[in-house]
Every structure is written in structure tokens, then in C-alpha cells.
N, C-alpha and C positions, 0 to 999 in steps of 0.2 A: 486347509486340511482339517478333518472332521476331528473332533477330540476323543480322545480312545478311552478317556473315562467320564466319570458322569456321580454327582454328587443328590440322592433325592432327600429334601425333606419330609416327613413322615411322623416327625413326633407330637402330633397334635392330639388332643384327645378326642376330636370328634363328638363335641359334647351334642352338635344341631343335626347331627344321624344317630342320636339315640345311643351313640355309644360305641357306635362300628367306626372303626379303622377306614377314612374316605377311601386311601390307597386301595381298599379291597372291597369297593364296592364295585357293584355288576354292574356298566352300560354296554348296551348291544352285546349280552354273554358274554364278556370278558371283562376282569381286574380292570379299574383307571391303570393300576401300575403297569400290569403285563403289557397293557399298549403301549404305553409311555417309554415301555423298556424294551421290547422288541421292535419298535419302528427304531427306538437308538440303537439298537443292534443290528438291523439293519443297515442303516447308514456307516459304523465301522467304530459306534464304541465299543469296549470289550468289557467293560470292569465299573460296577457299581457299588457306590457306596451309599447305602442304605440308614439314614437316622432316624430313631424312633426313640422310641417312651419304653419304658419296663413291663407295662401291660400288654404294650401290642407285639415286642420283639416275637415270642412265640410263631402269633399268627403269621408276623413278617418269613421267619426264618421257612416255617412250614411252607410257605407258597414259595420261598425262595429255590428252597430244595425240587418242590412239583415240575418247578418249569425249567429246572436247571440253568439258570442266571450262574453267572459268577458275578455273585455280589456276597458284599461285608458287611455286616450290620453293627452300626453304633450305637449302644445306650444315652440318652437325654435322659440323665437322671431328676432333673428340673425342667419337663414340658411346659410347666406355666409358663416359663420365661419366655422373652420374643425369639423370633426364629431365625433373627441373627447370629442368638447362640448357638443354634441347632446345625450353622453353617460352619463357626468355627470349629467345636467337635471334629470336623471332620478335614483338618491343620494335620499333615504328615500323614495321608492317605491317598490324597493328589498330590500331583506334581506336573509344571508347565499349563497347558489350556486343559481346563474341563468343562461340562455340563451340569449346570447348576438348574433341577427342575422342581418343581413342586409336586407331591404326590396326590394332589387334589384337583390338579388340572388336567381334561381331556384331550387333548390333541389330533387334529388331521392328518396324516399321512402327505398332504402337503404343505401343511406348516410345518412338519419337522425337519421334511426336507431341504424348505430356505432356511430354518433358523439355526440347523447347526453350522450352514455355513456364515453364519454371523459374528457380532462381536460386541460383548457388553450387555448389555439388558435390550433385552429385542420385545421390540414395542410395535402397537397399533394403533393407525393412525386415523382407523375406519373398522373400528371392531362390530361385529356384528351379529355376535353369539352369547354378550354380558350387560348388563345389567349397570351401564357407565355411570351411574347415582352409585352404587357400592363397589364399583372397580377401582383400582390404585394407579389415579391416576399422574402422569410424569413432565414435567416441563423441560423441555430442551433449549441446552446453549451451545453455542460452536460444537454440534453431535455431540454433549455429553450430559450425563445427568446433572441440572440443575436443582430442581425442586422436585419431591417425589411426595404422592399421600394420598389418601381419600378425600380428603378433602380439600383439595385446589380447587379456585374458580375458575382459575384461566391453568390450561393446559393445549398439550401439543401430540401427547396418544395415550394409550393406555398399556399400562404393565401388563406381560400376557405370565407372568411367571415363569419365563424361561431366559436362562443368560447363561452367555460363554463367557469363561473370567480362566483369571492364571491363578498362581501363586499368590501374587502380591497383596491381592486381595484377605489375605490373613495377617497383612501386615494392620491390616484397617480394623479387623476384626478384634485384632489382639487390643490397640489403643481404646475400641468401647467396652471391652472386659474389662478395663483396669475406671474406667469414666461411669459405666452402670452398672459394675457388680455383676454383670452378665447377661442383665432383662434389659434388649435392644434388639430393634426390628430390622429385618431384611433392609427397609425401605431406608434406615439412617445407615446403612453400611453403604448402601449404591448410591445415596446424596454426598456423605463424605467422599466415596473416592472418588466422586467424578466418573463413573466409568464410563465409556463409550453407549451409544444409542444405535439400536439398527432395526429399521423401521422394515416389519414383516406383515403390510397390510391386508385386512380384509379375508381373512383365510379362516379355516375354522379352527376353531380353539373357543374354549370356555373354562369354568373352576364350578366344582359343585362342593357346597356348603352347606347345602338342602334337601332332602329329599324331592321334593320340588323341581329343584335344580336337575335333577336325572332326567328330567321328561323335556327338559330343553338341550341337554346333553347328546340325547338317544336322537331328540330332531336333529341338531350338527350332523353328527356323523351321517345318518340316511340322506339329510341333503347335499352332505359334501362329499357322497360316496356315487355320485352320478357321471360314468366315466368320461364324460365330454365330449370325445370327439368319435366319430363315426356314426353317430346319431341322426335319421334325417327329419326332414320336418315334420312329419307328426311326431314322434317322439319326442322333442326337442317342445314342441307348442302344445301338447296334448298328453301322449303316452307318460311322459317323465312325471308330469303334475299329478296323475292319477297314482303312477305306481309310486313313488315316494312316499304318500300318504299310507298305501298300502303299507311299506315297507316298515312305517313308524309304528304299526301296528302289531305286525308279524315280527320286529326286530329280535325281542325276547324270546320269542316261543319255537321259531321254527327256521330249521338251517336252508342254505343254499340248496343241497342235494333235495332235501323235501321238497323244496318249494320246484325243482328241476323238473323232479317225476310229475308233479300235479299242473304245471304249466302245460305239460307234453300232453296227459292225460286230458288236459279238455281240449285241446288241442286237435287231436284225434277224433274227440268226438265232436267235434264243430264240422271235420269230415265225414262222419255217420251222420251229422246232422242235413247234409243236404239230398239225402235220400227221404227227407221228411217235410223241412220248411227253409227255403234258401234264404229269405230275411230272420230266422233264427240261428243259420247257419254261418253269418256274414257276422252277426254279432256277437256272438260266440269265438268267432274267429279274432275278430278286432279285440274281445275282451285276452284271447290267449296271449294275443300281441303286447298289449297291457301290461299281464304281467308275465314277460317274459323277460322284464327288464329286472323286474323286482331277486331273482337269485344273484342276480350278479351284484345289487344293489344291497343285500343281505349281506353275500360274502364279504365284501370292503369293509359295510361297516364294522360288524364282525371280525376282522382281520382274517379269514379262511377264506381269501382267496387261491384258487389252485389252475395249474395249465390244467391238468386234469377234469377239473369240473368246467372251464370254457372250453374244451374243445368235444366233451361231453352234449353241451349245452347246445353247440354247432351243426353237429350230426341229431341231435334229436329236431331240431329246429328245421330240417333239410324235410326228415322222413315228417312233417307236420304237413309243412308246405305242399311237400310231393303227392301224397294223402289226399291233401284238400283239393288238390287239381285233381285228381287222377279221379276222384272218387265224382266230382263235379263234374266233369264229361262225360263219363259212363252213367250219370245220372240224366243227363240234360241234352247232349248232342246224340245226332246218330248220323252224323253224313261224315263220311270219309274224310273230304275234305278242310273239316273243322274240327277232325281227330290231328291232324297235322297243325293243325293252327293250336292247339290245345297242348300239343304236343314240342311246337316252339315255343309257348309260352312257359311250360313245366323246363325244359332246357333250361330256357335263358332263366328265369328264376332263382335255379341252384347255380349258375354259371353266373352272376351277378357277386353272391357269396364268395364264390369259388374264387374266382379272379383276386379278390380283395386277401382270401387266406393264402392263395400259391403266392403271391407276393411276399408275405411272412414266412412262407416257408424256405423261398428263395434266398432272401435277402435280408432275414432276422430282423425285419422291422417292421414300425406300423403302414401300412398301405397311406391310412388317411392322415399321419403324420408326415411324412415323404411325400407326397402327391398330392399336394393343398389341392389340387383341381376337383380330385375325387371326392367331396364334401358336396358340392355343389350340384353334382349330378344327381338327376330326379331315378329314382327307381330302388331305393334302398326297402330293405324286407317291411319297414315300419312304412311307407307309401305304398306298396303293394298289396298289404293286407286292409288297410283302411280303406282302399280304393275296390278292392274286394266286396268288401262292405257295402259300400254304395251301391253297385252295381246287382248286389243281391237284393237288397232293398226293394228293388222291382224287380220281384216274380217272374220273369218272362224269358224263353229259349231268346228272343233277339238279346236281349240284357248281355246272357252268361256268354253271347257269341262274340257281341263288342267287348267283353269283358277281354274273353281269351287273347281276342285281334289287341285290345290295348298293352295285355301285360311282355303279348310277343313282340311287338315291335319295343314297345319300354325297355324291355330288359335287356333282349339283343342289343339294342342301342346303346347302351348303356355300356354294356362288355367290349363295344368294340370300341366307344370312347375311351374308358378305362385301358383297355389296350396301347390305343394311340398314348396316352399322357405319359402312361409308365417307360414306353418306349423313347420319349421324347426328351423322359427324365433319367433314364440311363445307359442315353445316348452322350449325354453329357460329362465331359470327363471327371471323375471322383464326386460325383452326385450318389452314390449310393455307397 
């Protein structure tokens, strides 16, 4: 069970960001803390407790209030001291399991999700977002903390600064108050107790201590914000690589919705464009496909994901496609009978889509998560529009004709494979 409260550290001075509060610094337009505290609120903590310094409570309290947390905020009247004591401060505020996190650490959406169902100090075993010469790192004995520091030679992962602990854990607290007067680190509290180890590898998560540090932060999130699955192989081998980078660009500046309209908008005109030049208009087209990954890649990192804005994004991506055919045979064809071929191929195109949404609409789930088969099938909107591409590349009524005869039988094909799988999968008793 997930801990219903949640302990952050926060009273550092910030001396290597000039003086700002890390907790309140901006990666991908949102607070580190806002993230850190609404992906926990998500998951089903309810109640934070907030430790800080006298200079920054202000700021804290002020963003506390903005975003309506219920959280508590504790005075560190001694921020020098290590941030052990910044843990016990906060003795008779929990109670049973909490969340003990660092207010200077960024987190994935799916590291939070393994690690609060963890136990003990949740480590990595395969970190791949820090800087292992300055990370704290842990040696492990029968799962529990043995050796913990920056400066171990031999180790077994890395501290990511997040741990689920009880109570007891102030019993440890309290015995280094009385042994260093209070100036004692995180890291000798989790070597004394022994506490458990749970290995949360490979995920994104990073600590920013640098301004520096923000520009490999803002990469995390963009590249662990790539939705995985439903993707086909261009995307996956090509599209993803290109918009990613895009996205590390635009993360700051400009939201999901923006980037929604201006995807659509050349989109559109990549279908005005083959009333002009069909190899300007293919690339164009392939470039819309590009970035039409990039809003949804915005939204995540961003945390402004909405049903709203993908099912926005769905229907604009319909009338692109629709467009691009429609405007492409009325340009190129005039025989009747390749008005019909043109005409199954615009079908099956939005019928490809469509199949995959009535299925979510049917059965509240993902198509491509439920129906492993569906992944594998060639004809997804990112092979379609790349294959477009090609096909315009050369100039010629034979071209756009094999074009149309390929995307008809692709697509159709496809739909009725899709068909059969789904069927095949909820024919099956309690499969869906």
C-alpha cells in the first residue's frame, strides 16, 4: 500500500543556484517540487510535510498555497547542519510508512510509480541520468544498507534519494542528535539502521545542484516522456530520434496545445502543397509526421497531459490525413476507376486509427496493450505517411497510382487483421 504521507527535504541553501530554492526551480515549466508532489498525489499520498530554512519558508509557503497541496511546513532553524537533522524535525508529523524525498531531485512518472511501492532506500542499479563520480553511492548486504557515501570504491547502485521508511526510523535519528549535536547526514542515518534496499533500475530520475544540471534534467524527462507503445517503425527508428530533440528545444517555451495547432497547420499545407510540387509535398508531410509526436512529448514532460488534448490531436490528425489524400487525387488522378482506389485507400487509413480507438472506447483499454499482435502489424499512420513520402519523391501519375493501390490494400489489410486478433482475444473467457 502506497504511503499516504510524504516527508520533503528542502532546507538547503542553494548556495550552487545562486541562491534560489532548487525545490522551486523550473524544469520543462514546472517546480522540481510541484512534480515530485503531484505524481505523489497521484499515486495516493495525501499530506506533506515540507522542511525548510527561514529564508525560503515564504517562497515555500507561497507556492504551497498556489497549487493547493496540503502540506505543513517546518522551520530548519540550523540549515548548515546535515540533512539528517532536517529528517528528524519532522518526528511527530508522520506516523507508520512514509515518503521520504528530496526536494532537489526530478523524477519520472515511472520511477514514482515503482518506488512507492518500495521499501527502504530505493536504489539504482543502472542509473543513467547522474553523474556516478558525484552520486551517493550504496553497498548492499542481505537487501539492506550496508555501506553508504560518495565515496565508495566498490558498490552495488546508486542512492536515487527517495525511501519509504516508518516510524522507527526516528528512533535512529534521535540517538545521532545526542552523538553529533545534530550536524549528521542522511546517509549515516540509512548506514545505522540497516534499512531495507529496493532496487528501482534504470528509470529516469536525476538531482539538480547546478544550473548546468537543468539541461540534463529537461533531456530526462523529454526522453522518458516517449509513450512506448503504439508506435510503429518509423517512429520508433526515425520519427522519435528527430522529435525528442525537437522537444528538448521547445520544452520551455512552448505548450502542447501550441505545438497541436502548428503540427495540424503544416500539415494542411503539405496538402495545398501537392497542387504545386509532390516531392515538396511528401516532405512536408513526413516533416508533419515528425512532429506530431512532439505535443504529446511536451505534454508528459510538462506534466499537462489531458484526454482532451489526445483525443483533440486524433481528430486533427484524421482531417490532415483526409486532406492529404483527398487533395492528392483531385490533383493527380482522373479516371474513375482510381477515384475508387483512392477512395479505399482514404477509408482504410482513418479505419486503421479508428479500429484501434473503438476498442478504447469499447473496453477502456489500450488496443496495443491488450492485443500484443497489434504492434506488429505494418500500416500504422507513422508507415503510411513516410511511405507517402517515398512515393512522391518521384513525380509521376504512375507513382501517386501505386501509391493509392498500396495504402488500399495496407490499410484494409490491416483492419481486418485487427479485427480477427480482437476477436480472437475476446473470444476468450475473462481476457478483456
Amino acid at each position: 500500500m502506497v504511503p499516504e504521507r510524504a516527508v520533503i527535504l528542502a532546507a538547503g541553501l542553494g548556495t550552487r543556484m545562486g541562491g534560489k530554492p532548487k525545490g522551486l526551480v523550473r524544469v520543462a515549466r514546472r517546480e522540481i517540487l510541484y512534480r515530485t508532489m503531484a505524481l505523489l498525489q497521484e499515486k495516493g499520498v495525501k499530506k506533506f510535510v515540507v522542511v525548510t530554512n527561514g529564508k525560503y519558508a515564504p517562497l515555500y509557503r507561497e507556492f504551497i498555497e498556489r497549487y493547493g497541496f496540503d502540506a505543513e511546513l517546518i522551520i530548519n532553524p540550523e540549515p548548515g547542519m546535515g540533512n539528517g537533522h532536517s529528517l528528524h524535525l519532522a518526528r511527530g508529523k508522520v506516523s507508520g510508512k512514509f515518503v521520504l524525498v528530496m526536494s532537489d531531485h526530478v523524477y519520472s512518472r515511472d520511477f514514482i510509480e515503482r518506488a512507492v511501492n518500495g521499501e527502504g532506500l530505493i536504489a539504482d542499479r543502472e542509473p543513467r541520468w547522474v553523474d556516478t563520480e558525484e552520486a551517493t553511492k550504496v553497498q548492499v548486504k542481505d537487501g539492506k544498507v550496508w555501506k553508504i557515501g560518495k565515496g565508495l570504491k566498490e558498490w552495488d547502485a546508486v542512492d536515487t534519494g527517495f525511501f519509504i521508511l516508518d516510524g522507527r526510523i526516528f528512533e535512529v535519528t534521535e540517538a545521532l542528535e545526542k552523538e553529533k549535536n545534530g550536524d549528521y547526514s542522511l546517509s549515516e542515518v540509512m548506514e545505522r539502521a540497516k534499512v531495507p534496499v529496493t532496487f528501482v533500475d534504470g528509470l529516469g530520475w536525476t538531482d539538480v545542484d547546478t544550473p548546468e544540471e537543468i539541461n540534463r534534467a529537461r533531456r530526462m524527462l523529454v526522453r522518458t516522456a516517449v509513450k512506448g507503445t503504439g508506435d510503429g517503425f518509423i517512429s520508433r527508428h526515425l520519427n522519435r530520434r528527430i522529435s525528442t530533440r525537437v522537444s528538448e528545444l521547445l520544452v520551455e517555451k512552448v505548450t502542447p496545445n501550441q505545438m497541436t495547432v502548428l503540427t495540424f497547420l503544416l500539415g494542411i499545407l503539405s496538402a495545398l502543397a501537392t497542387l504545386v510540387s509532390l516531392p515538396l509535398a511528401g516532405i512536408l508531410y513526413q516533416l508533419s509526421s515528425i512532429l506530431d509526436g512532439v505535443d504529446g512529448e511536451l505534454a508528459r514532460a510538462q506534466l499537462r497531459s489531458s484526454k482532451l488534448g489526445g483525443y483533440v490531436d486524433s481528430i486533427l490528425d484524421r482531417y490532415v490525413d483526409g486532406s492529404f489524400l483527398a487533395v492528392l487525387a483531385y490533383a493527380i488522378l482522373n479516371e474513375p476507376i482510381w477515384y475508387l482506389v483512392a477512395l479505399l485507400a482514404l477509408l482504410g487509413s482513418v479505419m486503421v486509427s479508428y479500429s484501434t480507438e473503438r476498442f478504447r472506447g469499447a473496453f477502456c483499454r489500450d488496443a496495443y496493450k491488450e492485443v500484443p499482435a497489434l504492434r506488429k502489424l505494418p500500416g500504422k499512420r507513422d508507415e503510411r505517411v513516410f511511405l507517402t513520402m517515398l512515393f512522391l519523391l518521384y513525380p509521376a501519375t504512375l507513382s501517386v497510382k501505386a501509391l493509392f493501390l498500396t495504402l488500399a490494400v495496407l490499410t484494409n489489410f490491416r483492419v481486418a487483421l485487427a479485427i480477427y486478433f480482437v476477436v480472437k482475444k475476446v473470444s476468450r473467457p475473462k481476457t478483456i
